[in-house]
C-alpha positions in Angstrom: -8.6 30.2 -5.5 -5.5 28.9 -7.0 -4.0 25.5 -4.6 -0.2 26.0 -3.5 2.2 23.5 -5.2 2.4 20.0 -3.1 5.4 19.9 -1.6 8.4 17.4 -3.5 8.4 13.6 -1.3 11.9 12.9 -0.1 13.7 9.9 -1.7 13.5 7.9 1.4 9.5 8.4 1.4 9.2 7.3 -2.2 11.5 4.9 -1.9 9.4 3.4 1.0 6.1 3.5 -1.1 7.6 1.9 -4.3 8.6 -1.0 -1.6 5.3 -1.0 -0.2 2.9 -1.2 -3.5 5.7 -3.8 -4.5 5.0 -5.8 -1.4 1.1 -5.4 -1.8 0.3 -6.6 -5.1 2.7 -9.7 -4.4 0.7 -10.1 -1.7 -2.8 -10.0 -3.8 -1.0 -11.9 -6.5 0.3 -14.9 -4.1 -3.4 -14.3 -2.5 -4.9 -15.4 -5.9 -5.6 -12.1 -8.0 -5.1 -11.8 -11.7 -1.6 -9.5 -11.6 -3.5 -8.1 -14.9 -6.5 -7.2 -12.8 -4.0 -4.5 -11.0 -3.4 -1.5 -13.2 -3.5 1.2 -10.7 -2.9 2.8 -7.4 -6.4 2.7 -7.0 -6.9 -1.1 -7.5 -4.6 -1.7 -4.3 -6.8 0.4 -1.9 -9.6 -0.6 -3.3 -11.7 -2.2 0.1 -11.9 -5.3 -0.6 -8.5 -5.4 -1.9 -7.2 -3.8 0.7 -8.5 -6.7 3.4 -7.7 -9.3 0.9 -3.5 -8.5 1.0 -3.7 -7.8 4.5 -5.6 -11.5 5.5 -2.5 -12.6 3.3 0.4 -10.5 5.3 -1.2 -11.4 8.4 -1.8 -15.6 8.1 1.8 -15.4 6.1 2.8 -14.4 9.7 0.9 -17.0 11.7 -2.0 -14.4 11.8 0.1 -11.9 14.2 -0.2 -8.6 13.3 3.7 -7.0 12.9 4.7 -3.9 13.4 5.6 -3.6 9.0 2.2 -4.8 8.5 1.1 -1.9 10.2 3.3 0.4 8.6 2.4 -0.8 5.1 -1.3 -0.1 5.7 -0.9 3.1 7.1 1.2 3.7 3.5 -1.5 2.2 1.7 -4.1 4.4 3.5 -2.0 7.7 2.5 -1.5 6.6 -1.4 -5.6 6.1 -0.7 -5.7 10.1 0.5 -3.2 11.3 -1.9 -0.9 12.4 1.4 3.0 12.8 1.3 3.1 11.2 5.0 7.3 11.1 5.5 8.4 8.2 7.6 
């Protein structure tokens, strides 16, 4: 059974993922990882990696979970399941 062609991500979806992986691996970075320890999507959604940036995000913010942290781990999650999820 041949799959159907994924269908093309508008601009303003990639445009918000390239923001978000930005955002993330600053986040690991400033949390202490080796930025050469980070050489693919799959390093950022890692688990462990995953918690780590967030713990960041969240104490960065008094340890208040915002509305954009939210929203960027619901963008990591889809990069995670290979989904196209428009916002």
């Amino acid at each position: 059974m041949e799959e159907s062609p994924r269908p093309r991500v508008r601009l303003v979806t990639a445009a918000n993922r390239e923001w978000q992986i930005r955002c993330f691996v600053s986040a690991l970075v400033l949390r202490g990882r080796d930025p050469s320890t980070i050489t693919s999507l799959g390093d950022l959604v890692d688990i462990e990696a995953f918690k780590d940036g967030h713990r960041f995000l969240i104490e960065r913010n008094g340890g208040t979970v915002t509305t954009g942290t939210c929203h960027l781990a619901r963008g990591l999650k889809a990069i995670a399941r290979g989904e196209q999820d428009d916002e």
